[in-house]
N, C-alpha and C positions, 0 to 999 in steps of 0.2 A: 504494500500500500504506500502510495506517494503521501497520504496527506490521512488524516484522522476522517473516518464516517460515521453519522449518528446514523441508527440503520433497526429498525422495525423489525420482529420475527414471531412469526405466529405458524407454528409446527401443527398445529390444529390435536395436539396431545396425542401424536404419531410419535414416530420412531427419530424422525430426524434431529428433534428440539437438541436434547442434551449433548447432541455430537457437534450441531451447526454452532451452536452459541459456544460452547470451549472454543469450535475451530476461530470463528469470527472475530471473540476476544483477542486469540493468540494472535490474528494479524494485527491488532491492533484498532478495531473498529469499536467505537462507542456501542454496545448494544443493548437492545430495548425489548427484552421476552415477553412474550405473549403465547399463552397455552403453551407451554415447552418443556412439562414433565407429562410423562409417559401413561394416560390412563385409556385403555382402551375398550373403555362406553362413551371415548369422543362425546361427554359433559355440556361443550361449547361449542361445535362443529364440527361437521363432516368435514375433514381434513382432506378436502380437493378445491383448491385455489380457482379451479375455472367454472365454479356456482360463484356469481358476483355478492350472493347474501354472506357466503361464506372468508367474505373479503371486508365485511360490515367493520367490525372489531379492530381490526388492523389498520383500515382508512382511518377512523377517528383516532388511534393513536398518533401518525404518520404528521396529523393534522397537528393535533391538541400539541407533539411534541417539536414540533417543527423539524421533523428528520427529513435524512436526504435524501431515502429509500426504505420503502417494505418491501421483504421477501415472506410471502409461505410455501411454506412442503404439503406436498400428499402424504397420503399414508406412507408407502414406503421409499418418500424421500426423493424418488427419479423422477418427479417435476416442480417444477418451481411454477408461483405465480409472483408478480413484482409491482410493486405501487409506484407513482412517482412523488419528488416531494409535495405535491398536491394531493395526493390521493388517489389518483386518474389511475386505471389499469393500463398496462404496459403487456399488450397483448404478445403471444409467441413470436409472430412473424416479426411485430417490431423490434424487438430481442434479438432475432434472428440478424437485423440489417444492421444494429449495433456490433455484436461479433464479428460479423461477416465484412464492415467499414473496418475494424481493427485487423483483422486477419489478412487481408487484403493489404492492408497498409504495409505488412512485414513477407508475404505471401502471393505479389502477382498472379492473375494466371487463371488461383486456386477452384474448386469445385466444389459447389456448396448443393445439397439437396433440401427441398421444403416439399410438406404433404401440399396437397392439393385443396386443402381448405385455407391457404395463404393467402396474405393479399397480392394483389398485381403490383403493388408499390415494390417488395420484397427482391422479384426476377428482376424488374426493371432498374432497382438502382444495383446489385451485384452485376449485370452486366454491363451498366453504365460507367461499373469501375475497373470493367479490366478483369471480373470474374467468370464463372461461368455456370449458371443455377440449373436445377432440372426440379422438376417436378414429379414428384411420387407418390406411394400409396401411404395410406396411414397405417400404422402399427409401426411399435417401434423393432420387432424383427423382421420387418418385410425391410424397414429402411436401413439399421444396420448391415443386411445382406447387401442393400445395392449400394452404400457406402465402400462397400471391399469391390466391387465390380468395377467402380468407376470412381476408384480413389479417393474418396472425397475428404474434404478436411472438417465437414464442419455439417449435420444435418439437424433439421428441426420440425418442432411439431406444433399447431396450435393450443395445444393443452400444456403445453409445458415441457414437452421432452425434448431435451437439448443434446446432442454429440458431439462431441465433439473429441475428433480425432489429431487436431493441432494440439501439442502440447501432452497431450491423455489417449486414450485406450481405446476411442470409437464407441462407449456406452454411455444412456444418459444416466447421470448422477446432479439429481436437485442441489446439495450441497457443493458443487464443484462451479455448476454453471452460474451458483449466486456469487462465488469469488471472481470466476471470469468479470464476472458485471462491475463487482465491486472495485478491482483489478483499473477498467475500463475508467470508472468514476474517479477512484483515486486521480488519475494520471491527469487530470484538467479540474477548472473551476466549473464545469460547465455540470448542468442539471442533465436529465435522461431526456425532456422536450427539445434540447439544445444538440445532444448528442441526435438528434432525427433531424436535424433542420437538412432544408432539400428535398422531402418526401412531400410529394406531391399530399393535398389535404384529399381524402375522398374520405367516405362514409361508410360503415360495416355494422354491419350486424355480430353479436359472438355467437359461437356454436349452438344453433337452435336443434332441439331434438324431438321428434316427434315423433310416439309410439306407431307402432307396425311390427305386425305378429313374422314370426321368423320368420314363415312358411313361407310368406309372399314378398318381403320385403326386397328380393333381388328381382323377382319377377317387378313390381311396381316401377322400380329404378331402369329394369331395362324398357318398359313399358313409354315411361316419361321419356326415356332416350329416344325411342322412336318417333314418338310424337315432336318434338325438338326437332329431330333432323327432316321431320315430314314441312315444316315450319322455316327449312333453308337457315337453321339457325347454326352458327359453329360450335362446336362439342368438343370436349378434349375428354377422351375416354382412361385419362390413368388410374384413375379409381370413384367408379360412379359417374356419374357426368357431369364435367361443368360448361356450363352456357354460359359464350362469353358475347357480350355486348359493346360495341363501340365504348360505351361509356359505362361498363360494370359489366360484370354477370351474377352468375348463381349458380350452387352447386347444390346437387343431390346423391346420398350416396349412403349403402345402405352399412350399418355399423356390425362389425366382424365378431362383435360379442355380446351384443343384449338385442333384442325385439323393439329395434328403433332405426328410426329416417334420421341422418344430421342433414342439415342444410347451413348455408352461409350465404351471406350475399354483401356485395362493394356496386355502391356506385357513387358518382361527381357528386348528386344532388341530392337533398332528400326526397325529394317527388320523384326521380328517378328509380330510387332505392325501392320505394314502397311499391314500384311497378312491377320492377322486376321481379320483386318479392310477391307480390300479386297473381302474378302470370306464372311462375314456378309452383304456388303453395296451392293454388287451386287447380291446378292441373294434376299434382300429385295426391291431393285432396280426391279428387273425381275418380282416377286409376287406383286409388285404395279401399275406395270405396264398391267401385265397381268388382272386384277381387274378393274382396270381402263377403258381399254381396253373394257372389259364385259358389264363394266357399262353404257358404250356411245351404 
């Protein structure tokens, strides 16, 4: 650490607490525990950073103490979510362009991969610098494997899963990726808003999810794909489909381990947004319905 951080941590009464606050100490950061002994009837929240309710606790302190960052861990620690010193969410992918500007700065060239619930700000500014992004599936052993395919230094995910192969091992580990950040912070006067300047402003929705029974839920997804492309619309098929629009798109795609739809959607405006999001939700709305429907 170049300089002292006062620095927010809510472990959410997981595994991570008592390991991240010795380590955070040890470098030398001012820290500020929250939920960070070990009790697992999670008393005060469900220890997953990307439920914003479960972000409630930790914004007010962030706030109330004037810190210069929140971090919390999930359950077992391999994702981070991050506050800034307003309280604002510091979503994956924007995480992602922080590392990937630092990386790059020492690393030319390098090879970054992000799931496909990313924003378009993300690809666009690493290859604006001389990087080179790809877009993947989500789960974080589908993207460790194509991390070794195609070398990459650095992948990430919108919930939190960070890899990082510069420096470390290629797995994600929530406790490492909040010292990269903190690493990051130290090294300027500059806040986490300031370390994004240049990113185009557009508008995002966070991971929305929406129940749909196993049985169908790949069917609906290829179903909505069809209809999209019957529509002349462009698709990018790397996991589920996202529909992209001149000014935003939306994705749909079905989730690898519970009886649910995620979706995401970016555009310019917010009338835009809500279009998009419009024309995606009732389309998928109508195809699960219709399935549903067959299935009874």
């Amino acid at each position: 650490m170049k300089r002292k951080l006062r620095v927010g941590v809510d472990a959410g009464n997981a595994t991570g607490g008592p390991i991240a606050v010795e380590i955070l100490e040890k470098l030398g950061c001012e820290v500020h525990p929250l939920y960070c002994d070990m009790d697992g009837t999670f008393p005060n929240h469900e220890p997953d950073p990307t439920v914003l309710e479960n972000l409630r606790d930790l914004r007010e302190l962030v706030i109330r103490e004037k810190l210069d960052v929140g971090i919390a861990y999930d359950g077992d620690c391999d994702r981070l979510g991050v506050l800034d010193h307003r309280g604002e969410v510091v979503y994956g992918d924007k995480l992602m362009i922080i590392f990937a500007r630092e990386i790059l700065s020492r690393r030319p060239g390098s090879v970054f991969i992000a799931e496909v619930k990313c924003s378009k700000t993300l690809y666009d500014d690493i290859e604006q610098r001389g990087g080179v992004a790809m877009m993947w599936k989500t789960g974080h052993s589908l993207i460790k494997a194509r991390m070794k395919e195609v070398d990459a230094v650095l992948a990430g995910e919108m919930s939190g899963h960070v890899f990082f192969k510069d420096r470390f091992f290629g797995f994600d580990d929530g406790i490492y990726s909040s010292c990269r950040l903190l690493e990051i912070l130290s090294a300027t006067e500059k806040k986490i808003p300031e370390l994004l300047e240049g990113i185009p402003l557009t508008l995002t929705t966070p991971e929305i999810r929406v129940d749909c029974p196993d049985e169908i839920k790949f069917d609906v997804v290829n179903e909505a794909k069809r209809e999209f492309e019957a529509q002349n619309l462009e698709i990018i098929e790397v996991d589920g489909v996202r529909i992209i629009f001149p000014d935003g798109w939306g994705l749909v795609r079905a989730s690898n381990t519970q009886p649910i739809l995620v979706l995401r959607y970016e555009a310019e405006t917010t009338e835009r947004l809500e279009q998009i999001r419009h024309l995606i939700e009732s389309t998928v709305e109508r195809i699960k319905g219709e399935y549903l429907k067959a299935s009874n």
